[in-house]
Backbone atoms as SQL, in Angstrom:
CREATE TABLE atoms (id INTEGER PRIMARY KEY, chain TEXT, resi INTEGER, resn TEXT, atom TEXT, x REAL, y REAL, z REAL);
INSERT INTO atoms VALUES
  (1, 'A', 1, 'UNK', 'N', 18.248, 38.304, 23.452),
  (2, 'A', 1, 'UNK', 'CA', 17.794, 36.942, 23.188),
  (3, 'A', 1, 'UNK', 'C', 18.945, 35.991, 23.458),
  (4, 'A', 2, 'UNK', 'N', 18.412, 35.133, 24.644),
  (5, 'A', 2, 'UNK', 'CA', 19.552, 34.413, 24.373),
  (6, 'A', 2, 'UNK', 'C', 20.142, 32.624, 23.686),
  (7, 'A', 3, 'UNK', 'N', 21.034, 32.162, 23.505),
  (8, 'A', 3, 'UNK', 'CA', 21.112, 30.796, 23.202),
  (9, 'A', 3, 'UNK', 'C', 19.902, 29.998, 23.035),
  (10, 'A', 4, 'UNK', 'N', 19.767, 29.622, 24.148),
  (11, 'A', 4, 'UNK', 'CA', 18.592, 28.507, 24.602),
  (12, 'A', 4, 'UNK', 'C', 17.482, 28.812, 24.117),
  (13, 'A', 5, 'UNK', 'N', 16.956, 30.266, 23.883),
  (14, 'A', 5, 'UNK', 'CA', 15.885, 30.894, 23.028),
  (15, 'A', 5, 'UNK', 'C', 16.055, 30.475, 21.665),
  (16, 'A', 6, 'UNK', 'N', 17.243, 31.018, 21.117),
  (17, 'A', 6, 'UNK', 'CA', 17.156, 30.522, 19.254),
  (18, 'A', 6, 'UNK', 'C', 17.215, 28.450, 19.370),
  (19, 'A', 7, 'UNK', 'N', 17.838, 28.241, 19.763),
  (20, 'A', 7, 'UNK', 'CA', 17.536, 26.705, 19.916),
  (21, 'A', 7, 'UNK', 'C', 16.000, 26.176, 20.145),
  (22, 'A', 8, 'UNK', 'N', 15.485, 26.812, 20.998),
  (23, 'A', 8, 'UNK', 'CA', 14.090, 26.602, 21.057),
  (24, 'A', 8, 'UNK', 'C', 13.163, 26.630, 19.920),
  (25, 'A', 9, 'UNK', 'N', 13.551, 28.416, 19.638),
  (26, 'A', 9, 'UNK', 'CA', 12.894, 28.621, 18.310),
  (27, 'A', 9, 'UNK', 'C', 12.949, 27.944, 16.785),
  (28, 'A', 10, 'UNK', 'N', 14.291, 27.710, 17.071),
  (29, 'A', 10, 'UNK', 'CA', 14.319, 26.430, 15.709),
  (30, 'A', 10, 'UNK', 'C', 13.852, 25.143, 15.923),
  (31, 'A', 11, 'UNK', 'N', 14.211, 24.519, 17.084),
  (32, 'A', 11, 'UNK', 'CA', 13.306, 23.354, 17.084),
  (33, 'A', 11, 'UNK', 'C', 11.999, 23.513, 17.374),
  (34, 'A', 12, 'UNK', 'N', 11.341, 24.392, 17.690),
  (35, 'A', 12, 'UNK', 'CA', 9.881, 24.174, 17.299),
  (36, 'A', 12, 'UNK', 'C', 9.244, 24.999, 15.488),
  (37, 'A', 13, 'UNK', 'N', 10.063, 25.561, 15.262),
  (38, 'A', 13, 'UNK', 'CA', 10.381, 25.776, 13.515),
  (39, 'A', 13, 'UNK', 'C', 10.185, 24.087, 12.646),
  (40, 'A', 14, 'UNK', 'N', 11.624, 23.298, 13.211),
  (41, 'A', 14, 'UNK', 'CA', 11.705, 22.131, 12.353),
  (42, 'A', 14, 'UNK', 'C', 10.338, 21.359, 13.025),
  (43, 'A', 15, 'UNK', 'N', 9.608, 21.424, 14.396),
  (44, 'A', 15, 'UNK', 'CA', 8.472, 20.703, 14.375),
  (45, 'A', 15, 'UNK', 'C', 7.167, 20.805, 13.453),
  (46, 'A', 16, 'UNK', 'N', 7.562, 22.150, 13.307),
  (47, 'A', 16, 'UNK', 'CA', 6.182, 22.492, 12.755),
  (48, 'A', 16, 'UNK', 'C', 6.160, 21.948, 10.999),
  (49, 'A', 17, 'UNK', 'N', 7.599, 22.150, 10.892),
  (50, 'A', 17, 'UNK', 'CA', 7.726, 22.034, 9.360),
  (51, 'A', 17, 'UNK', 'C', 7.794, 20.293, 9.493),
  (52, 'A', 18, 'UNK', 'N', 8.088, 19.373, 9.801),
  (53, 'A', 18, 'UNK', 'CA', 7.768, 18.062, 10.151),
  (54, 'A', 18, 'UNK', 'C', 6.210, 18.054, 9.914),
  (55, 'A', 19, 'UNK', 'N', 5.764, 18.302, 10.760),
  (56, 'A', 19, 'UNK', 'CA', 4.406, 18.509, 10.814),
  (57, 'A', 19, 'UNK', 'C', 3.649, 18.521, 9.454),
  (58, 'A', 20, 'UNK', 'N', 3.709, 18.970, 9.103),
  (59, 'A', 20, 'UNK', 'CA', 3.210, 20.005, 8.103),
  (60, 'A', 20, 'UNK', 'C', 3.576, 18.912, 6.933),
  (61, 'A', 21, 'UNK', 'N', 4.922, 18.726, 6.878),
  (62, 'A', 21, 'UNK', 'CA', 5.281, 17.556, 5.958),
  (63, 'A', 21, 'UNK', 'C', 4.387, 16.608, 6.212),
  (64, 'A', 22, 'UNK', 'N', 4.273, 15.964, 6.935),
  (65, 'A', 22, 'UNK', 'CA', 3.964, 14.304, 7.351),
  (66, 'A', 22, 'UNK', 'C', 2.009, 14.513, 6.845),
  (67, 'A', 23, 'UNK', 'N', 1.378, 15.809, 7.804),
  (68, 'A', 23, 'UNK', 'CA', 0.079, 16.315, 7.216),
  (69, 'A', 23, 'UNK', 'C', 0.343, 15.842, 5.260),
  (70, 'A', 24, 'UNK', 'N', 0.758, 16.783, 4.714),
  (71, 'A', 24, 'UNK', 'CA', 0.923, 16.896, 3.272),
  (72, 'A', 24, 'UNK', 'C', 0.750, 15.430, 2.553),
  (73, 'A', 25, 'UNK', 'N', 1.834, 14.129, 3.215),
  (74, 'A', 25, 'UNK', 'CA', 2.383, 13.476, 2.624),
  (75, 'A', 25, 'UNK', 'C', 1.127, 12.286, 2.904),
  (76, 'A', 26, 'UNK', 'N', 0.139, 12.546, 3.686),
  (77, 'A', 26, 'UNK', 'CA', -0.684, 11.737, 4.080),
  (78, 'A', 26, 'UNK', 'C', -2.029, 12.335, 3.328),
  (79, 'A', 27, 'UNK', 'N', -2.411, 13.540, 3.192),
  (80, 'A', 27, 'UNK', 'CA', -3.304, 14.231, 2.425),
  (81, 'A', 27, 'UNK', 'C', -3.178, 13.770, 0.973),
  (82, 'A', 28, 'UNK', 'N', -2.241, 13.702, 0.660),
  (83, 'A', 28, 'UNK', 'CA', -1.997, 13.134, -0.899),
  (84, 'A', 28, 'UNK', 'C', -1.648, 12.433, -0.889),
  (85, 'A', 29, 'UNK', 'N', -1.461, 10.930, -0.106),
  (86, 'A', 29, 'UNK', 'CA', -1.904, 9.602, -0.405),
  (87, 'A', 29, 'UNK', 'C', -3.561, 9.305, -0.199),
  (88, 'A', 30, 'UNK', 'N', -4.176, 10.052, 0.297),
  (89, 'A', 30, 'UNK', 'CA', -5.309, 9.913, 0.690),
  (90, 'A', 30, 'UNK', 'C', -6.105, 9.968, -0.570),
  (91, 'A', 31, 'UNK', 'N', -6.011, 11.183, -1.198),
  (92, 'A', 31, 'UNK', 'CA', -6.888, 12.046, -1.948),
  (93, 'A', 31, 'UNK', 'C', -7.104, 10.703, -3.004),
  (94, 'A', 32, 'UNK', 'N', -6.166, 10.226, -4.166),
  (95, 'A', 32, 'UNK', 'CA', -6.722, 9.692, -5.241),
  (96, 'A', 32, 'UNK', 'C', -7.738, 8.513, -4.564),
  (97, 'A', 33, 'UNK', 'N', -7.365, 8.037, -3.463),
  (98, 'A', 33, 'UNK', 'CA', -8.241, 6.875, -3.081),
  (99, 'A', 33, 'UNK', 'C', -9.343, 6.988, -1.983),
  (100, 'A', 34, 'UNK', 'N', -9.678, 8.580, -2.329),
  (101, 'A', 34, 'UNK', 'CA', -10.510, 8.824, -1.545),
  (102, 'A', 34, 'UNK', 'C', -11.923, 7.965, -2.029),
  (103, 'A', 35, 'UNK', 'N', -12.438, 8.381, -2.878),
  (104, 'A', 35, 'UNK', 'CA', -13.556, 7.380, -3.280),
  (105, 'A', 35, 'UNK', 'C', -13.396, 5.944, -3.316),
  (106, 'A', 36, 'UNK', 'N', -12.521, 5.233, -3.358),
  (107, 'A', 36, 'UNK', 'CA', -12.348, 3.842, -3.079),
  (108, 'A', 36, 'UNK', 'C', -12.905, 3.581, -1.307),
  (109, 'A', 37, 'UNK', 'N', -12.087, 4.491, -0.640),
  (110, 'A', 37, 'UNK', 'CA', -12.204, 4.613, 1.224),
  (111, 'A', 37, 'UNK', 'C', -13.885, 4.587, 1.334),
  (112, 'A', 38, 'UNK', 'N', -14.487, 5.501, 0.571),
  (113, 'A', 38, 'UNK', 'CA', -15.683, 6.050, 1.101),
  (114, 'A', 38, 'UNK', 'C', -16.627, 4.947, 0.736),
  (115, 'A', 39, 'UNK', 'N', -16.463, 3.984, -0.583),
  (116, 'A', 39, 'UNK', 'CA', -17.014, 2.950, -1.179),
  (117, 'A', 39, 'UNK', 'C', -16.667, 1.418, -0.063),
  (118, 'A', 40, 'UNK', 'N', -15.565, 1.239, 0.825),
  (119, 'A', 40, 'UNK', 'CA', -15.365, 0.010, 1.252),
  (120, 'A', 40, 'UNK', 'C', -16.184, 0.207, 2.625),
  (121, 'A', 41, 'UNK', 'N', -16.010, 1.869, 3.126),
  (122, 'A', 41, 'UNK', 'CA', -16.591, 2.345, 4.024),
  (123, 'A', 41, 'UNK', 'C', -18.104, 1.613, 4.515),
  (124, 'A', 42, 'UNK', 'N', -18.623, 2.279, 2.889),
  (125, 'A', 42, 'UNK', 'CA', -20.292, 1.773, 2.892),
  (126, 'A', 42, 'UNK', 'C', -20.501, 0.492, 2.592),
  (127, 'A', 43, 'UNK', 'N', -19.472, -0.364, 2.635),
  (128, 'A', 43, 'UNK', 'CA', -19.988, -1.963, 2.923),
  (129, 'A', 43, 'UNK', 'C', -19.442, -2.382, 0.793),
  (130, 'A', 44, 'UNK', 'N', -19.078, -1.806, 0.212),
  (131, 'A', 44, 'UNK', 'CA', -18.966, -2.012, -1.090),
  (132, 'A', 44, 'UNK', 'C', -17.716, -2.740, -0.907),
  (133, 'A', 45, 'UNK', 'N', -17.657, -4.186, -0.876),
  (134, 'A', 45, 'UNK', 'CA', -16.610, -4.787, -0.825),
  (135, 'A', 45, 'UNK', 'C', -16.244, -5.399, -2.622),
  (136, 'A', 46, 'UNK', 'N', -14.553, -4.824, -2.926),
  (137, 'A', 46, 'UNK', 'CA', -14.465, -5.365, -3.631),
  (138, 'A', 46, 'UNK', 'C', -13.380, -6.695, -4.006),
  (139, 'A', 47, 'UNK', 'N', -13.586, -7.547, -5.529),
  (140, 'A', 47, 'UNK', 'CA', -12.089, -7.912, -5.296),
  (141, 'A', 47, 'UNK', 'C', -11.345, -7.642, -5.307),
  (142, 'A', 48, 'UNK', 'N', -10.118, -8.603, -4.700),
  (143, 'A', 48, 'UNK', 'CA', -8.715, -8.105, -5.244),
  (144, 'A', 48, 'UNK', 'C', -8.248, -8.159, -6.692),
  (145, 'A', 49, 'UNK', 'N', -7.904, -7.316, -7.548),
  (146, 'A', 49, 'UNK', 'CA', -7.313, -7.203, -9.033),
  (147, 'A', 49, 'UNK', 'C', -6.105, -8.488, -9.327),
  (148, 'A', 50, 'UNK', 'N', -6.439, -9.567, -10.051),
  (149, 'A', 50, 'UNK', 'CA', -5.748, -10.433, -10.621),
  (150, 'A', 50, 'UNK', 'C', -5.874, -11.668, -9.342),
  (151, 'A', 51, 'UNK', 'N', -6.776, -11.384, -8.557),
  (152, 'A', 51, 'UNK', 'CA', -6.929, -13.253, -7.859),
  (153, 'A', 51, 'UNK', 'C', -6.903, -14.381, -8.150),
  (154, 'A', 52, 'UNK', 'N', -7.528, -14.097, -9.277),
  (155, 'A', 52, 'UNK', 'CA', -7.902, -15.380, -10.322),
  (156, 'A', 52, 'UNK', 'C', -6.033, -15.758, -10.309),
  (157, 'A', 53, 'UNK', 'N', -5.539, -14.852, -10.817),
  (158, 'A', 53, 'UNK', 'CA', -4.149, -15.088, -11.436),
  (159, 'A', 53, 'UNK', 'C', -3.124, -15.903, -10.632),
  (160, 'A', 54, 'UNK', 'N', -3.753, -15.702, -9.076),
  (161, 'A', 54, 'UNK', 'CA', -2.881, -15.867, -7.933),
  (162, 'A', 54, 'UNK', 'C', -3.061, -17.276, -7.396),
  (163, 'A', 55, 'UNK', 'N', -4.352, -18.119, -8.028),
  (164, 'A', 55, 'UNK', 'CA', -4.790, -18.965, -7.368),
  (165, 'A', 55, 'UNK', 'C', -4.119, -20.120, -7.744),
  (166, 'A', 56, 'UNK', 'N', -3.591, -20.691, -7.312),
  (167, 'A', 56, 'UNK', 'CA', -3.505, -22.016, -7.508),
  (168, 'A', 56, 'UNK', 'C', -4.197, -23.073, -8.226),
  (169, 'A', 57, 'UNK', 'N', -4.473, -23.815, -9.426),
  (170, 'A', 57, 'UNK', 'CA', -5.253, -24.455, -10.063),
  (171, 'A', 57, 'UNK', 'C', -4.710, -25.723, -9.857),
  (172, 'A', 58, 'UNK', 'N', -5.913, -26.584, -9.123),
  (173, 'A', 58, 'UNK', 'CA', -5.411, -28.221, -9.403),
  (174, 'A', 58, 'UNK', 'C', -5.339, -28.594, -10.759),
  (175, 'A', 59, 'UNK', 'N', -4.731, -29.928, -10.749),
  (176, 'A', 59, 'UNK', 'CA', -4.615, -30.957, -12.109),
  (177, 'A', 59, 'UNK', 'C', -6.139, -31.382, -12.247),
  (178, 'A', 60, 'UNK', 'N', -5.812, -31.907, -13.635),
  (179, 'A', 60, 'UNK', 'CA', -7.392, -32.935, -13.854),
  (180, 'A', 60, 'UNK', 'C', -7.723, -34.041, -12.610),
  (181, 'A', 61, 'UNK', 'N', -6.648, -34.561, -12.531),
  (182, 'A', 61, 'UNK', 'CA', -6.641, -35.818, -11.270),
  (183, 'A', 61, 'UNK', 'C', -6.885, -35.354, -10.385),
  (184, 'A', 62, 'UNK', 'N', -6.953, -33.693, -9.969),
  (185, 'A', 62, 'UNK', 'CA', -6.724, -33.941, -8.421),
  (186, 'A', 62, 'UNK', 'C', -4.795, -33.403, -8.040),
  (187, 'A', 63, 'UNK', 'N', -3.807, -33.683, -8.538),
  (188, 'A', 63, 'UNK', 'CA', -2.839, -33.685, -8.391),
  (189, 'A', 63, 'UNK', 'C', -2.432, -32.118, -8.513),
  (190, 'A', 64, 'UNK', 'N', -0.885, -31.919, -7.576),
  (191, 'A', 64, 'UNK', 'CA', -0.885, -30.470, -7.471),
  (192, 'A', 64, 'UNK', 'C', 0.708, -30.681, -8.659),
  (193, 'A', 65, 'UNK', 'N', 1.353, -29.685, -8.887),
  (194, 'A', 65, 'UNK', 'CA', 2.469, -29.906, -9.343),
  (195, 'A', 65, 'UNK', 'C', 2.891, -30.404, -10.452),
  (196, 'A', 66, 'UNK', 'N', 2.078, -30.904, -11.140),
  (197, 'A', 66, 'UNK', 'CA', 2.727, -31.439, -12.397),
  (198, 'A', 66, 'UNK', 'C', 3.298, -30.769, -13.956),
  (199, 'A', 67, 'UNK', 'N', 4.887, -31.260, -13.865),
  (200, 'A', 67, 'UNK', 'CA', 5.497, -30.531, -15.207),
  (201, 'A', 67, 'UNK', 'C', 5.010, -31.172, -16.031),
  (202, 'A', 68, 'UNK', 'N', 4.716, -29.984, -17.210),
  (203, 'A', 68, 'UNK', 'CA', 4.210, -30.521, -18.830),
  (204, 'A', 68, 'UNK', 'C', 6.124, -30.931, -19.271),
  (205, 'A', 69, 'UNK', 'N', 5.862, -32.132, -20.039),
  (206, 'A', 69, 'UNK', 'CA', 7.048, -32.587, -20.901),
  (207, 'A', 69, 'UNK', 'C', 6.968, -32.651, -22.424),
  (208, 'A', 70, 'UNK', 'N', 7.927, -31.609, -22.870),
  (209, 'A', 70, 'UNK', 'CA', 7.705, -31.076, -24.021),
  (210, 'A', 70, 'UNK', 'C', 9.164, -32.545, -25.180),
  (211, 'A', 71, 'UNK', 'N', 8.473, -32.641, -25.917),
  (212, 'A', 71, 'UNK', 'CA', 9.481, -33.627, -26.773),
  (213, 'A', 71, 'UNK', 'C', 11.059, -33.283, -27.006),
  (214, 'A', 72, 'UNK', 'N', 11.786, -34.201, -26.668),
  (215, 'A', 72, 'UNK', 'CA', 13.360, -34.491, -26.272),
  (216, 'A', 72, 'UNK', 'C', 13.594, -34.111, -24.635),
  (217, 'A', 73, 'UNK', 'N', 12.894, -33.901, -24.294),
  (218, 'A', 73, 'UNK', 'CA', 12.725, -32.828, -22.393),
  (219, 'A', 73, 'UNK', 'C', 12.399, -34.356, -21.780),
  (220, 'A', 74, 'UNK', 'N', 13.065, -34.659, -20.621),
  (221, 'A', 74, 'UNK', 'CA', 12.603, -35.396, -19.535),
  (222, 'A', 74, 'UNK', 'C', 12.318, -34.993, -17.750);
């Protein structure tokens, strides 16, 4: 056997084990959200968690921005 043979043989060793990793690491991100996938799949659109939270709320006026001023505070 020579050189260029064990070189071979290990790099297609570390491919496979790459492989195999990257398979794994994608199988089990998959899995817990598998039923979420299969639900957006079939048209089950949902919201996003805390939108409300994210939104921006105008003032009474209309106005964006306004600090509350708490007593001795300017």
């Amino acid at each position: 056997m020579s050189v260029a043979q064990l070189v071979h043989g290990i790099g297609v060793v570390l491919l496979v084990a790459a492989c195999a990793t990257a398979n794994g690491v994608m199988v089990a991100s998959l899995i817990p959200q598998w039923s979420r996938i299969v639900r957006l799949a079939l048209g089950e659109i949902e919201p996003e968690a805390g939108m409300s939270d994210r939104i921006s709320h105008h003032a009474k006026d209309g106005g964006r921005g306004q600090h509350l001023q708490t007593e001795g505070h300017s």
